[in-house]
C-alpha positions in Angstrom: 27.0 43.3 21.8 25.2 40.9 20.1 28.0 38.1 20.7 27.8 39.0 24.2 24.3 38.2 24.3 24.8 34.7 22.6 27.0 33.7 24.6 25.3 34.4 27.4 22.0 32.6 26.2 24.5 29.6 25.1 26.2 29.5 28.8 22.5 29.7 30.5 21.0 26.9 28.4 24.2 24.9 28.6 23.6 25.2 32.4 19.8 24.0 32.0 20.5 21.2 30.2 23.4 20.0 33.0 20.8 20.4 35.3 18.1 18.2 34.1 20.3 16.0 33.3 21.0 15.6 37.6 17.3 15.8 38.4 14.7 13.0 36.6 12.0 15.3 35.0 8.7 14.4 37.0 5.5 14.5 35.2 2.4 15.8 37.0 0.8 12.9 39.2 -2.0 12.0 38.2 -4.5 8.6 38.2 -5.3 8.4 34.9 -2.9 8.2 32.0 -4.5 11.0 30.0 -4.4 13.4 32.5 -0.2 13.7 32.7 -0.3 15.7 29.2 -2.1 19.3 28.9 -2.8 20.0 25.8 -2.8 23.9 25.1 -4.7 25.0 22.5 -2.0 26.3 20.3 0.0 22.9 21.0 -0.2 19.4 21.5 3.3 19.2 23.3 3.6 17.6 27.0 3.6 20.6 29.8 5.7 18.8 32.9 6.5 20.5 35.9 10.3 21.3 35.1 12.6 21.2 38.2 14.6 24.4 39.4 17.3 25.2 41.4 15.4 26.3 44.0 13.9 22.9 44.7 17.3 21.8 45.4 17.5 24.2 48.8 13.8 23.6 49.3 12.8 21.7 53.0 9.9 21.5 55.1 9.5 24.5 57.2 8.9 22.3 60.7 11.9 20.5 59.6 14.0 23.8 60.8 12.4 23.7 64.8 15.0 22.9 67.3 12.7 20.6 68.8 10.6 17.8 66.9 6.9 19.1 66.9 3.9 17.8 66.3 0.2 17.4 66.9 -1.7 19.4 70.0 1.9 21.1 70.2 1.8 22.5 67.0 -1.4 23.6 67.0 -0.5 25.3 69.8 2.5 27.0 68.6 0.4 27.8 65.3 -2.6 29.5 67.5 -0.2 31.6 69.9 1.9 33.0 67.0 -1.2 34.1 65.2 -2.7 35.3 68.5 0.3 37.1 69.0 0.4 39.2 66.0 -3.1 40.0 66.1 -2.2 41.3 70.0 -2.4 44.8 70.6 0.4 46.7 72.1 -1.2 49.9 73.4 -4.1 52.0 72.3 -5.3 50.2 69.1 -1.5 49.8 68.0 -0.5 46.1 67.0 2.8 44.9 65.4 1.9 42.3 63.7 4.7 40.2 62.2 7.3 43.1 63.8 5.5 42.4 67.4 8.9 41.7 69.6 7.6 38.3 70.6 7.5 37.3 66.8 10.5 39.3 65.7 12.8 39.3 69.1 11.8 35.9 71.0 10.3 33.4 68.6 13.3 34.7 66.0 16.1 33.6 69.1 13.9 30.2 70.0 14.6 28.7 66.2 18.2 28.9 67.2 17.5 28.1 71.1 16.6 24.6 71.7 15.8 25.3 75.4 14.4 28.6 74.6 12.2 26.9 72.1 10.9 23.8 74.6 10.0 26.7 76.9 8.0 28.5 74.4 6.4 25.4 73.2 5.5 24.9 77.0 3.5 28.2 77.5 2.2 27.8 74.0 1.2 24.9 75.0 -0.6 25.5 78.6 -2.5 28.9 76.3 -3.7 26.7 74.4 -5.0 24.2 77.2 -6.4 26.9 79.3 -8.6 28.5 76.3 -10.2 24.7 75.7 -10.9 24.6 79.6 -14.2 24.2 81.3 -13.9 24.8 84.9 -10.9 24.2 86.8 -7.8 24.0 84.5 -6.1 20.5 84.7 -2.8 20.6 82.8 -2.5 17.3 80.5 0.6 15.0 80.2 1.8 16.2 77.1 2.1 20.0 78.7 3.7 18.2 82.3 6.4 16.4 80.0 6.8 19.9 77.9 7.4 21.8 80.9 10.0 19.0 82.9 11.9 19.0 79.7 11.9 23.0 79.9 13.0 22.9 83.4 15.5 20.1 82.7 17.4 22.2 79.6 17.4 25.5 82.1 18.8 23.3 84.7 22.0 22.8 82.4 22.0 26.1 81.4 22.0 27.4 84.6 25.3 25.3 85.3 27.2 26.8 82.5 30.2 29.8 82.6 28.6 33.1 81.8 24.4 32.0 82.9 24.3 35.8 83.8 25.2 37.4 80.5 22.6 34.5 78.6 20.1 36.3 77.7 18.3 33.3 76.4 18.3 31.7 80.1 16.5 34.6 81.2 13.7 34.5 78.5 13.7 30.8 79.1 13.0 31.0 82.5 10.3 33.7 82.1 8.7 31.6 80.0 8.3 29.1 82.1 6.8 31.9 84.1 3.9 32.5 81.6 3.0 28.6 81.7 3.1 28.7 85.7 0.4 31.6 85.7 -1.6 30.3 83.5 -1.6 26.8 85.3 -2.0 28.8 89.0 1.2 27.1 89.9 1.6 30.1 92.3 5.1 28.4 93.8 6.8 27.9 91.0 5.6 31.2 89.9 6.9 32.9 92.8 10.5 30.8 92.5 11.0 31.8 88.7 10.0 35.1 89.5 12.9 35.3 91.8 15.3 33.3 89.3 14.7 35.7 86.6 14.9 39.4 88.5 18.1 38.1 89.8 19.2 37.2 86.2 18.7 40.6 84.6 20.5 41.9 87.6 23.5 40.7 87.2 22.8 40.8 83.2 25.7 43.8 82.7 25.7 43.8 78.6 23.9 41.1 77.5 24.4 39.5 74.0 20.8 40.0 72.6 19.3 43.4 73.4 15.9 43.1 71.7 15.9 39.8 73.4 16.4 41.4 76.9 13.9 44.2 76.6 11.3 42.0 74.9 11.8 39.3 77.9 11.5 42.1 80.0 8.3 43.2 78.5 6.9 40.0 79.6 8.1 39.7 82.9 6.1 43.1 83.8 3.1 42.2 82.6 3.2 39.1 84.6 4.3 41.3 87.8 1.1 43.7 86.9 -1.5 40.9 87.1 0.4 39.4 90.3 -0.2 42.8 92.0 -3.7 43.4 90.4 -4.7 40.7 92.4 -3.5 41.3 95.3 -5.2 44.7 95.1 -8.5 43.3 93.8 -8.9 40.8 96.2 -9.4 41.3 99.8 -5.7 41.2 101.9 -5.9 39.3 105.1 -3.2 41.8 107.0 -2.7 45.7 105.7 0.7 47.2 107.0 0.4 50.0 109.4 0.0 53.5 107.7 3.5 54.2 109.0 5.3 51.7 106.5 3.8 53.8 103.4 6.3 55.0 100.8 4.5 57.4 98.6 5.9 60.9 99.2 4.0 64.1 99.0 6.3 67.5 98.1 5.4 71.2 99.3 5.9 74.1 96.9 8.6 74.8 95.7 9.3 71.6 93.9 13.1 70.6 93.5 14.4 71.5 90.0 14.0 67.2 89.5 10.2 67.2 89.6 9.6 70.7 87.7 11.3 69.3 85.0 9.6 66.7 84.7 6.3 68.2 85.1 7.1 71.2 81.9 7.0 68.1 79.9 3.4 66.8 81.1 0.5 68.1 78.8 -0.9 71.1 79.7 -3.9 69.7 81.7 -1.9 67.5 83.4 0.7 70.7 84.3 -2.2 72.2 85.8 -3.5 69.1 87.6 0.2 68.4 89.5 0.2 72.2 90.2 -3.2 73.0 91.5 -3.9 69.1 93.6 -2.6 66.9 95.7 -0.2 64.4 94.1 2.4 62.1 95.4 5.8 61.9 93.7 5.0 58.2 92.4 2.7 59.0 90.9 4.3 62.6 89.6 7.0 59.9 88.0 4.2 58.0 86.3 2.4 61.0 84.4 5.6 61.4 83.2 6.2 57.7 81.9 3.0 57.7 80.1 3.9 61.0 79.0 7.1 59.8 77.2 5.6 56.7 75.5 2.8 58.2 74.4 5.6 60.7 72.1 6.5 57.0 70.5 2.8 57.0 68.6 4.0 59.9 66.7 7.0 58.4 66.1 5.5 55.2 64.7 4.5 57.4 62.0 6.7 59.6 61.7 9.7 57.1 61.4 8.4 54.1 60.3 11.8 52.3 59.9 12.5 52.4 63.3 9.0 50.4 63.8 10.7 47.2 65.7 12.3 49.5 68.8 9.2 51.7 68.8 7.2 48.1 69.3 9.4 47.2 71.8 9.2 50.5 73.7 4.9 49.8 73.4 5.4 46.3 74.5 7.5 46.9 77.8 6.6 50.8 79.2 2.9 50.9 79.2 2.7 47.9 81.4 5.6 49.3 83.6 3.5 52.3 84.1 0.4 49.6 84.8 2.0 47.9 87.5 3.3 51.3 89.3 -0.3 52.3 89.0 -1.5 49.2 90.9 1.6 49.4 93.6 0.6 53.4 94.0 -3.3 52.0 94.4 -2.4 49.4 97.0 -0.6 52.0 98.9 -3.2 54.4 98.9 -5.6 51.9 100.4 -3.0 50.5 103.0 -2.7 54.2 104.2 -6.4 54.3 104.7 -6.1 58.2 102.8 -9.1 59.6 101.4 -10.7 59.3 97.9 -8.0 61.1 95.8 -7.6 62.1 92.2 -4.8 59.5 92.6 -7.1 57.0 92.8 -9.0 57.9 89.2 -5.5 58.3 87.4 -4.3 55.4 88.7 -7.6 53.2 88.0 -8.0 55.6 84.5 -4.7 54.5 82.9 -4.3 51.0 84.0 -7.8 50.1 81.9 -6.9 52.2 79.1 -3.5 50.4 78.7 -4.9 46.9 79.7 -7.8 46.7 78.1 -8.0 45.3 74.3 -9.8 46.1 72.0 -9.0 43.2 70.1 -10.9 40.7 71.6 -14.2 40.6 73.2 -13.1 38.5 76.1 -12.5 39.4 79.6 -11.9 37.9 83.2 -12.9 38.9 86.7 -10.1 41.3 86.6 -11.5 43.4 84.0 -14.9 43.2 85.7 -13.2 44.6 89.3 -11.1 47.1 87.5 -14.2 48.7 85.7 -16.6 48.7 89.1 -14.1 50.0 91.2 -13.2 52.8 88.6 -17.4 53.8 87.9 -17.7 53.6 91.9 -14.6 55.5 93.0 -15.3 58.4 90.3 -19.1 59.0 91.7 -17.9 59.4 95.1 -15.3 61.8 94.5 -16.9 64.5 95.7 -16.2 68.5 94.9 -12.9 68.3 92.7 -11.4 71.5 91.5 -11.6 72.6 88.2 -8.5 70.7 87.1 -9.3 67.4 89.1 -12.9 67.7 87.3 -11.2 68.4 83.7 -8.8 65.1 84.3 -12.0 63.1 85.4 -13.5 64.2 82.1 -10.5 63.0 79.9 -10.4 60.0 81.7 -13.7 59.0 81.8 -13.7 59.8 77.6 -10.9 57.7 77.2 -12.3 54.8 79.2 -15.6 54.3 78.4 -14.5 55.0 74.7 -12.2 52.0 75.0 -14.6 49.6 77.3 -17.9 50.7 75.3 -17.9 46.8 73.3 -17.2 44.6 76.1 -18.8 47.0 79.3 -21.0 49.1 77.2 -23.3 49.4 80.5 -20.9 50.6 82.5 -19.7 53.1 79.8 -22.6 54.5 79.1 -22.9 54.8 83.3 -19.9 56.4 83.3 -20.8 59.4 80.8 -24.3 59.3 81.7 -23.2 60.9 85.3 -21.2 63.8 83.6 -23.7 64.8 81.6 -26.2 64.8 84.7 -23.6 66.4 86.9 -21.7 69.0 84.9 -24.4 71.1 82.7 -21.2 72.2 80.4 -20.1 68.6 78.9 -23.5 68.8 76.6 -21.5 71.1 74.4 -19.1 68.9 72.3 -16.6 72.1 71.7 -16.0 72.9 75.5 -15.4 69.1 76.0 -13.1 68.8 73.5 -11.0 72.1 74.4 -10.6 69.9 77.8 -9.0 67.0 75.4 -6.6 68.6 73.6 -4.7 70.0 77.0 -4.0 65.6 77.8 -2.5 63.3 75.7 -3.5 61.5 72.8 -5.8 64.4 71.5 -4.2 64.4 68.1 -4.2 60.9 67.7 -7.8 59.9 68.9 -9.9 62.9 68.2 -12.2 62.3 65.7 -13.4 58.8 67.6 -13.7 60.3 71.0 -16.0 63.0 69.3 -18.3 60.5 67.4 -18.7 58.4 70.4 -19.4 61.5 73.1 -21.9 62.9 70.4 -23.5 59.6 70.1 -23.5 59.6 73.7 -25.1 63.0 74.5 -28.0 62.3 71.7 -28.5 58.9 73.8 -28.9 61.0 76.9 -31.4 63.6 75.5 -32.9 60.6 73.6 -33.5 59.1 77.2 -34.8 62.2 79.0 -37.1 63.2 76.2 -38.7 59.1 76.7 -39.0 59.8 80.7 -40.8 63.4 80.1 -43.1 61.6 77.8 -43.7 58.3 80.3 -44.7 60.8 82.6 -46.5 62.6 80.7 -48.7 59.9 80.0 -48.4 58.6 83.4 -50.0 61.7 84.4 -52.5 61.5 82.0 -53.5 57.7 83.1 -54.3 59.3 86.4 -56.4 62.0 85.8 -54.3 64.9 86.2 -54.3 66.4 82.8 -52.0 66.3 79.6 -48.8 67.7 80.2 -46.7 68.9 77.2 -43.4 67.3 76.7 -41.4 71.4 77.6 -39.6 73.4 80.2 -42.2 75.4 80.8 -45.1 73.2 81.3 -42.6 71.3 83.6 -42.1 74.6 85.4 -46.0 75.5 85.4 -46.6 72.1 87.0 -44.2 72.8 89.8 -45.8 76.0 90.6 -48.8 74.4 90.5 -47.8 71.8 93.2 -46.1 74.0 95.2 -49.6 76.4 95.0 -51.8 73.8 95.8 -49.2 72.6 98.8 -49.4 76.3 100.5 -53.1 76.6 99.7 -53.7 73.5 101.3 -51.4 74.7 104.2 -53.6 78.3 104.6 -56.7 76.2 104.0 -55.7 73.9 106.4 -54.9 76.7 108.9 -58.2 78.7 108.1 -60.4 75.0 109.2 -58.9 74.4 112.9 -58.8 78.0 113.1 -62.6 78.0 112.2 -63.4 74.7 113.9 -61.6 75.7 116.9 -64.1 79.5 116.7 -67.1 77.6 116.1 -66.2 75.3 119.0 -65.6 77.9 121.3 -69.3 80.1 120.5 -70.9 76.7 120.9 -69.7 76.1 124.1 -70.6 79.8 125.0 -74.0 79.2 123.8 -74.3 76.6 126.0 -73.2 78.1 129.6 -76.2 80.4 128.0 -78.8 78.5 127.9 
């Protein structure tokens, strides 16, 4: 055994020494003369930076882009990859370096030339429109990024088997991203076109997580495309006539009643006992099935990159039939609905992030329409009113950094209304019959209890403003209690029906005293 091990040492310093003999021995660089040798203190002997085989395979990591970058542009890249992993999917769930436009579409770009110069375009335009002040002018280095994008998919597009690329595709939706961003509202609309038409005709393409993360991205632009069309006045609605949403009768076909014994049990109750069309039936149970994937995140963490993918692409789906469901509601010129707080409700919860403190005009419209449409929903039935609750929760508990006003708005007006949300136990038995309960409980219970000791916290400063208001004025001090609020009422309501009788008892006596004077007179 011992042999063994010689020779071994013998045939690894053999190989050393061949080595060093290839490669010169390079001393630490250094100005001074002195400061090549380190002394240790146990030795006096030179310490040089010995080469290894490792340096022999070793290359810049820029070096390996398909595409020579370099300044603004790879800044660029280096922000939206960092942004990107810090991006949340869904519901405080980010992927980090597994998110599927690291691991899916920046993974296929290094290997993608025009996939790559169409990344580095809306990486590029990002970056541009973050920096802008006012109206966003695109610079020359992002208009030469982008003809050279449109140039590559141009050959592409010319090629045997353009369907089945599934690169093409996420080229061309990348362009997409730049052309939003830049308001290039043609060219947005064109690529649009170009890339539905692609994945149509996709069959089995070569790159799955490719596909579906491409995907992903197309829907989200297609969301914000339709969000504005909703949130900003329409010149021309269609007539009522041309709206598709379809409303069953009981009994439900065998379809929709299995799809609703897999809804939560407050949401069962809500499709049973309301009004509900059969889009938006279809997108309960969407969020329904997505939302099983958070358990499944921890539950299976090795299949973490497909359960990212399935965050990244479905909840935005289930955004954008949301807004289309919204836009026909208001085209139909229906009544306020519950289907217009489930569909508001869910596309701020999956929209919002919680990541970042920064918001648009969208986020502003979204959050005002939702606080207006759910005070003027007027006499809801006890499951409509237990969904509103749930909603409202998960809302204002996601929007409470960035639109704490409107949060605290938003709960402020349950706990006015409905007299039984002040105790925390019947509001969460309302939580755990919807979804993401078990996930999200112990949050949503610190921030309605914080919310309910800012409410009594606020009532108990009016009692005592007017308390001393009334004070100030003379009418006595009025403890800060029920019952000397009660006794005050009386009080008013006493004096207003003595001064009624009293009131009565004067004309009544004028009018007597009148009339003997008069008699007096005709006497005399």
């Amino acid at each position: 055994m011992s042999t063994q091990n010689n020779t071994y040492k013998q045939s690894r310093r053999k190989h050393k020494d061949e080595f060093r003999q290839r490669h010169q021995v390079d001393e630490l660089a250094s100005p001074s003369e002195d400061s090549t040798k380190l002394e240790s203190p146990s030795s006096t002997e030179t310490h040089t930076l010995i080469p290894t085989a490792l340096d022999a395979h070793r290359r810049d990591f820029f070096k390996a882009y398909p595409v020579e970058v370099g300044g603004t542009t790879l800044a660029a890249l280096d922000e939206q990859l960092h942004v990107v992993q810090r991006e949340e999917l869904v519901l405080q769930i980010t992927g980090g370096s597994q998110h599927p436009v690291l691991a899916a579409l920046f993974a296929a770009s290094l290997q993608d030339s025009c996939l790559f110069t169409c990344f580095l375009a809306s990486s590029q335009c990002l970056y541009e429109q973050r920096r802008s002040v006012g109206h966003f002018q695109p610079s020359d280095q992002l208009l030469g990024l982008q003809s050279r994008g449109l140039a590559a998919v141009r050959d592409r597009l010319m090629q045997s088997g353009a369907a089945q690329d599934d690169g093409l595709a996420a080229s061309i939706i990348q362009l997409m991203v730049a052309d939003s961003v830049s308001g290039d509202t043609k060219s947005l609309i064109s690529h649009q076109r170009g890339a539905r038409k692609l994945l149509s005709m996709r069959g089995t393409g070569t790159n799955e997580a490719l596909y579906q993360t491409s995907l992903g991205i197309l829907v989200v632009i297609e969301f914000y495309m339709a969000l504005v069309q909703f949130l900003l006045p329409e010149p021309t609605t269609p007539p009522a006539s041309d709206n598709p949403l379809r409303y069953l009768k009981h009994p439900f076909p065998a379809s929709v009643c299995v799809r609703i014994s897999i809804l939560p049990e407050g949401l069962q109750n809500l499709v049973l006992r309301s009004t509900l069309s059969l889009q938006t039936i279809q997108l309960l149970d969407i969020v329904s099935g997505w939302s099983l994937a958070l358990r499944e995140l921890v539950a299976t963490p090795q299949n973490a990159e497909e359960i990212y993918r399935q965050l990244f692409t479905q909840p935005f789906e289930c955004t954008r039939s949301a807004v289309f469901i919204l836009r026909h509601l208001r085209q139909a010129e229906s009544q306020l609905t519950i289907e217009y707080i489930i569909c508001m409700g869910i596309t701020i919860i999956i929209k919002h992030q919680g990541s970042t403190s920064k918001t648009n005009y969208l986020d502003d419209g979204l959050v005002h329409v939702f606080t207006r449409t759910v005070k003027q929903f007027a006499h809801p039935n006890a499951a409509e009113l237990e969904t509103i609750i749930w909603l409202v929760t998960v809302v204002a508990w996601r929007t409470s950094v960035t639109y704490q006003a409107n949060a605290e708005d938003l709960v402020d007006f349950i706990l006015r209304v409905h007299e039984f949300t002040r105790n925390l136990k019947k509001v969460q038995t309302i939580w755990s019959r919807f979804l993401w309960y078990d996930k999200f409980a112990v949050p949503w219970s610190r921030y309605w209890q914080a919310s309910l000791d800012r409410w009594q916290n606020k009532i108990q400063e009016r009692a005592a403003l007017s308390a001393q208001e009334r004070v100030r004025i003379g009418s006595g001090p009025a403890p800060n209690c029920a019952f000397s609020r009660g006794v005050a009422q009386i009080k008013t309501e006493s004096s207003s029906e003595s001064s009624q009788v009293l009131g009565g008892f004067n004309e009544s006596y004028t009018q007597s005293e009148g009339g003997s004077r008069s008699n007096s007179q005709e006497t005399d």
